[in-house]
C-alpha positions as CSV (number, residue, x, y, z in Angstrom):
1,X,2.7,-28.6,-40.1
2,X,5.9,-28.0,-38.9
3,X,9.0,-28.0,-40.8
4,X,12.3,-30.3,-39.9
5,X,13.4,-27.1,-38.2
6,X,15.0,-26.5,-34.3
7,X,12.3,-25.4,-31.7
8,X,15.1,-22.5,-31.0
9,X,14.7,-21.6,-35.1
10,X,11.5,-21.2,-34.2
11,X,11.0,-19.4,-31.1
12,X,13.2,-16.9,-32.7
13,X,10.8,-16.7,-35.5
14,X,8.1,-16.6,-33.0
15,X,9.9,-13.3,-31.0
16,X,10.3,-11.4,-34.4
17,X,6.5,-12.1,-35.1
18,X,5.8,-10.6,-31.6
19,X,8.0,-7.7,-32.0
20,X,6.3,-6.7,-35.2
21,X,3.0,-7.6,-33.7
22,X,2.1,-10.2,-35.6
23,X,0.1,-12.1,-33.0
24,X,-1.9,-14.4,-34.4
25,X,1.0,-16.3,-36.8
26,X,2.9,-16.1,-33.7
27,X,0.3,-17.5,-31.6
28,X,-0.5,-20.5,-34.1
29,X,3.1,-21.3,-34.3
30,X,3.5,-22.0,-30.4
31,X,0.1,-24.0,-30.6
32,X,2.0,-26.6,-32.8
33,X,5.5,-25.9,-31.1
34,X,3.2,-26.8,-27.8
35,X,1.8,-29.8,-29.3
36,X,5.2,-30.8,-30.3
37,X,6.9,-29.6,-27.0
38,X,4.5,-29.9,-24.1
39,X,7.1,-29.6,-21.5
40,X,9.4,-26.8,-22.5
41,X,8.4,-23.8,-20.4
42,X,9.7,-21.4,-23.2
43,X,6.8,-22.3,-25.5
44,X,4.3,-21.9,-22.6
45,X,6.2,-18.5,-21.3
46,X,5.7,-17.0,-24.9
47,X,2.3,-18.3,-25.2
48,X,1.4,-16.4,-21.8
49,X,3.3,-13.1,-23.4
50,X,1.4,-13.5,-26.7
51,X,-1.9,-13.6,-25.6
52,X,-1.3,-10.5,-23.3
53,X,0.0,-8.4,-25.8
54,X,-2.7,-9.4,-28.3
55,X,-5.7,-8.5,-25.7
56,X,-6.7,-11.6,-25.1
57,X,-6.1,-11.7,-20.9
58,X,-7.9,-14.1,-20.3
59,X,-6.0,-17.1,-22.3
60,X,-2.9,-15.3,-21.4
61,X,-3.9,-16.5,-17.8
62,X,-4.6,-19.9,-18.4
63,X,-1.3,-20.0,-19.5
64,X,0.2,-18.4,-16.7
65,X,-1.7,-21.0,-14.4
66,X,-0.5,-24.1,-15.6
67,X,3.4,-22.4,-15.9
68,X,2.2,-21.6,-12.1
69,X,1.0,-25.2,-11.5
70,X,4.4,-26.3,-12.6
71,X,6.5,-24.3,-10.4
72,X,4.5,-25.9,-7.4
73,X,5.6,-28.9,-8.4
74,X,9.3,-27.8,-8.0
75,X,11.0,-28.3,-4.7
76,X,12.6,-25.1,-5.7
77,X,9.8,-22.7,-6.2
78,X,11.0,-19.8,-8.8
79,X,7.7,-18.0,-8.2
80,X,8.0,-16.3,-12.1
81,X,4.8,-17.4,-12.7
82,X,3.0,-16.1,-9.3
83,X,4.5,-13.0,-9.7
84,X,2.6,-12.6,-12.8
85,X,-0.3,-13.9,-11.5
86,X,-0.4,-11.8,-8.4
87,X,0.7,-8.7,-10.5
88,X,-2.6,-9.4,-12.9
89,X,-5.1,-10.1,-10.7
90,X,-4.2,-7.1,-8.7
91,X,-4.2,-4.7,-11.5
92,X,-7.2,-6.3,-12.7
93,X,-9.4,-6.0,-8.8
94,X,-9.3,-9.5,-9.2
95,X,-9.7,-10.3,-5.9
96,X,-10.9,-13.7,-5.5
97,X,-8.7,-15.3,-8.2
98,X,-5.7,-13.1,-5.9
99,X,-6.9,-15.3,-2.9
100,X,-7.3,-18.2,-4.6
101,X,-3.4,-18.5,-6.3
102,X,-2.2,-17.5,-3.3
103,X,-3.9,-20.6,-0.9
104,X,-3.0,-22.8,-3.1
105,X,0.9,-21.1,-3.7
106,X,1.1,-21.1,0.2
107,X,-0.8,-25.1,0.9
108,X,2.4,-26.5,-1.5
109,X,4.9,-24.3,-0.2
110,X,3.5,-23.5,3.5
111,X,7.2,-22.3,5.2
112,X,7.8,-19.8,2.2
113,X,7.4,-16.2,4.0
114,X,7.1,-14.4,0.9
115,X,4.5,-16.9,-0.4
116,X,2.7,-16.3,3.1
117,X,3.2,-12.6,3.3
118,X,1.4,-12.6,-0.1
119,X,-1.5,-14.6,1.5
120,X,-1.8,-12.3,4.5
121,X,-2.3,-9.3,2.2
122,X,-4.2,-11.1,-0.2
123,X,-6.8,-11.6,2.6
124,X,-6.9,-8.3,3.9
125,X,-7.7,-6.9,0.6
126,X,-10.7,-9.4,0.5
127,X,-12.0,-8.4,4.1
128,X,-11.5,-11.8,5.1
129,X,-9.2,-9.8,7.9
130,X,-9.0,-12.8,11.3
131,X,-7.5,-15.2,8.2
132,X,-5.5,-12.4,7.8
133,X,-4.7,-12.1,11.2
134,X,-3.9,-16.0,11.3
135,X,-1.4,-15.6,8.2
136,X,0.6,-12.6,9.8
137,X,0.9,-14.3,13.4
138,X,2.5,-17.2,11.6
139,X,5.0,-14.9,10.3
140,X,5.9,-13.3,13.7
141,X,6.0,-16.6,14.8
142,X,8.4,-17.6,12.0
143,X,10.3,-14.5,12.1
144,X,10.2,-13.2,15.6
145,X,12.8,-10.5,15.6
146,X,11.3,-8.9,11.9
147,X,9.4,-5.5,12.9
148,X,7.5,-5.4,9.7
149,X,5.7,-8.8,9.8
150,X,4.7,-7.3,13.6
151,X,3.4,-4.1,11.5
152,X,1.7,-6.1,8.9
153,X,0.0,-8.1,12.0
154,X,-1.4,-4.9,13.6
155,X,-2.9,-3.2,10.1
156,X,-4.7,-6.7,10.3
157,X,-5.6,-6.8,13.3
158,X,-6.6,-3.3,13.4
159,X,-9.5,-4.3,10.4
160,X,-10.6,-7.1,12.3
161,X,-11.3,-5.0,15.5
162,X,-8.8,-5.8,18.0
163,X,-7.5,-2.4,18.7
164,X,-5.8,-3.2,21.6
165,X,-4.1,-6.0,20.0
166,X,-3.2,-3.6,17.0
167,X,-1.4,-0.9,18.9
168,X,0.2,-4.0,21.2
169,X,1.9,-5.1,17.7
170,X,3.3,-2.1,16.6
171,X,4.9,-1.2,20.3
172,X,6.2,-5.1,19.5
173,X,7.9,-3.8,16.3
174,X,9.7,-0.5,18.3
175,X,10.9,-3.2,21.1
176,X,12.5,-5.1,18.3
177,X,14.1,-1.8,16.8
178,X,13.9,0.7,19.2
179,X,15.4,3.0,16.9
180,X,12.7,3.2,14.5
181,X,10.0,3.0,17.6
182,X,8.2,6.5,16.8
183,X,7.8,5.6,12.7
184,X,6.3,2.3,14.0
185,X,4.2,4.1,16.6
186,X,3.8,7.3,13.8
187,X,2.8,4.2,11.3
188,X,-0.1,3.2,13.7
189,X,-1.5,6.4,14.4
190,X,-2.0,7.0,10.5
191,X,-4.5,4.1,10.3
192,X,-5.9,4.9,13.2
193,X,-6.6,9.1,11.9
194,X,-7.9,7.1,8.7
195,X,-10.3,5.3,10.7
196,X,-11.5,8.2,12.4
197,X,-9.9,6.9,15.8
198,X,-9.0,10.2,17.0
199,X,-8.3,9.3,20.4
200,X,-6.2,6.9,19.7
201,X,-4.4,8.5,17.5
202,X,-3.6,11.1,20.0
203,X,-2.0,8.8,22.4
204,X,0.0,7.3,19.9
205,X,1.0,10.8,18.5
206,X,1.6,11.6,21.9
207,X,3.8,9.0,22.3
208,X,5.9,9.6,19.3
209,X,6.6,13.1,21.1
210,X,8.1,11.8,23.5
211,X,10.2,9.6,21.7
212,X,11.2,12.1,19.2
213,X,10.0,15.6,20.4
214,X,11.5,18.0,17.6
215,X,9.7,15.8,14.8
216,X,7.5,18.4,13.7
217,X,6.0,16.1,11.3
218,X,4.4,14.5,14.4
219,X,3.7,17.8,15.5
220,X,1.9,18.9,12.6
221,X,-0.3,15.4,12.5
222,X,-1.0,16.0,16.6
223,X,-2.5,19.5,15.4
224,X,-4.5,17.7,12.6
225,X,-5.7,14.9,15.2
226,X,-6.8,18.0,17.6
227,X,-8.8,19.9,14.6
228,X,-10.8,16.6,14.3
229,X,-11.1,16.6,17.8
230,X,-12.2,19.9,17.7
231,X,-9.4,21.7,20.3
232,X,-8.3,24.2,17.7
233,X,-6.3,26.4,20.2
234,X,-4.1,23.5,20.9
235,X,-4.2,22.0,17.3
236,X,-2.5,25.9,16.6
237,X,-0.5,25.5,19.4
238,X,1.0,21.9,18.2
239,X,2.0,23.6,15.1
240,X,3.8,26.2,16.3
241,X,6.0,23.6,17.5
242,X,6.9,22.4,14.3
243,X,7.4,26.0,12.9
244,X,9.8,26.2,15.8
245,X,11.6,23.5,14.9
246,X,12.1,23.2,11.5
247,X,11.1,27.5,10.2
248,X,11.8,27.1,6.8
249,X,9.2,24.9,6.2
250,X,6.5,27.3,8.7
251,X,4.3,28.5,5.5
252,X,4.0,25.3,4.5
253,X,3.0,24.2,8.0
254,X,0.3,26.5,8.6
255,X,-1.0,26.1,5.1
256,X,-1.9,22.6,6.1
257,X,-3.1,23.6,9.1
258,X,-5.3,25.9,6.8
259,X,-6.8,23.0,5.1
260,X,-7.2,20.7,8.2
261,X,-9.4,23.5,9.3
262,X,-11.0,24.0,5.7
263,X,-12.0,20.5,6.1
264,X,-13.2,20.5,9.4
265,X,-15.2,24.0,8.5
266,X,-13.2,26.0,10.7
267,X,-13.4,28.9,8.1
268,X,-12.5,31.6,10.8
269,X,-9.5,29.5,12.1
270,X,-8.4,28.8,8.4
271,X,-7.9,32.3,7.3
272,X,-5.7,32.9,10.1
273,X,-3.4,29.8,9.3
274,X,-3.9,30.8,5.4
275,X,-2.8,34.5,6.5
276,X,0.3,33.5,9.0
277,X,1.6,30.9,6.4
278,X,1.5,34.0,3.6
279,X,3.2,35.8,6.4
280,X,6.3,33.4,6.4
281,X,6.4,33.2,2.4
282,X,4.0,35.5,-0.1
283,X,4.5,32.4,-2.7
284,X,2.9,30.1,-0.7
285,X,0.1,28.7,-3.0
286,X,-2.7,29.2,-0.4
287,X,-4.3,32.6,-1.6
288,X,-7.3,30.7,-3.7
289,X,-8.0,28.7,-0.5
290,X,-7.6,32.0,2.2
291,X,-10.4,33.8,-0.5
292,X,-13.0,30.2,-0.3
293,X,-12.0,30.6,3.6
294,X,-13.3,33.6,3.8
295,X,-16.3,33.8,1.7
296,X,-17.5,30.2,3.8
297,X,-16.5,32.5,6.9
298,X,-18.9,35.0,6.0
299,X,-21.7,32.1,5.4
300,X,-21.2,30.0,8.3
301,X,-22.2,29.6,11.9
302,X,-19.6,27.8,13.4
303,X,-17.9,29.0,16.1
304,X,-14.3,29.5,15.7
305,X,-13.0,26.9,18.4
């Protein structure tokens, strides 16, 4: 049993056993300080930590769940224990438990935006994307004037379909900050080319253009858009663009223009970019790729575009 002794004595006791890894006297010793002290959250905190660094994950959760189930109860919620949680189940793929803290983190505490941001993500990563949806239009209704709950609303969006809806909320987030309206716009046309929705990725590259037309990043992703889309002549031609504007980095512009084309089996068209970014820097660390580009060149049929 315990001895006549301060729960701090204790808990220090407890820490050095942890720090020398001594996890199962430390563990029995918070069982008793638990019985003893059901309500002081240090006992429970350690108990969580404990567990975790002995292996045992799955008792270190049921510890983190009731710490979590007390911070509910708070009209202050400290979120310590969510965190955790979210960081866990995450790391673990543990996607339904993920869904499952964070309905009933947001049903207690339903104006937190953090706690609903959470949510929103936490349902996209599930493929459960119109709740999704239904999470991030709160926020933009919450928070109309915040550009990234407008971006988070279009990824969603985007998964459940509604294209047109997507690309409306990202042109919402540039309105808000015109400033940043081409990365917003830039931002959209990534999931879009990730997708495999060329053509809309065009328009939106397009777009960013004309908003910023010496970004030869949006250049370069134009040109990797019209590889896909199989207009190689003006995919080369977009990339000249961005050598023009920014030269020092040309090699490393056509070299990705080399493995656009790799990708796409434009062997011909790849030793040409291979050989015209070797031409603006002899280090450039294409030559392995420019040698496959031209034995597949030698194999393959496809016309050069």
């Amino acid at each position: 049993m315990i001895k006549d002794n301060t729960i701090t004595e204790k808990l220090d006791a407890v820490d050095y056993q942890i720090e020398q890894g001594q996890f199962v006297d430390a563990i029995a010793c918070l069982q008793e300080l638990y019985e003893i002290y059901p309500d002081d959250e240090s006992v429970l905190l350690r108990m969580a930590w404990a567990y975790w660094d002995s292996g045992d994950k799955q008792r270190s959760v049921e510890y983190w769940e009731i710490l979590l189930d007390r911070e509910l109860q708070r009209k202050v919620f400290t979120g310590f224990a969510y965190d955790e949680l979210v960081r866990i189940y995450k790391q673990d793929g543990q996607i339904e438990s993920l869904v499952a803290i964070c309905e009933k983190a947001a049903r207690v505490q339903p104006e937190d935006i953090g706690l609903l941001q959470e949510l929103g993500t936490a349902y996209l990563l599930s493929g459960q994307s119109e709740k999704s949806c239904d999470a991030f239009r709160k926020l933009t209704s919450m928070e109309a004037d915040n550009p990234v709950f407008y971006c988070l609303l279009g990824k969603a969006l985007l998964e459940d379909g509604k294209k047109q809806e997507f690309e409306n909320a990202y042109r919402q987030a540039g309105i808000i900050d015109p400033e940043e309206a081409d990365r917003y716009l830039f931002q959209a046309a990534n999931l879009c080319m990730k997708k495999g929705l060329f053509s809309e990725a065009k328009t939106l590259l397009i777009n960013c253009l004309e908003l910023s037309p010496s970004n030869s990043l949006y250049h370069c992703s134009l040109g990797d858009v019209l590889v896909a889309t199989n207009e190689i002549p003006n995919a080369f031609a977009q990339y000249e663009k961005a050598c023009a504007y920014n030269p020092p980095h040309a090699a490393a512009y056509y070299n990705r223009l080399g493995v656009s084309l790799m990708k796409a089996e434009y062997f011909d068209n790849a030793v040409k970019a291979f050989e015209s970014a070797l031409s603006f820097d002899a280090s450039t660390p294409c030559r392995q790729y420019l040698e496959e580009a031209r034995k597949a060149s030698s194999r393959s049929k496809k016309p050069s575009g």
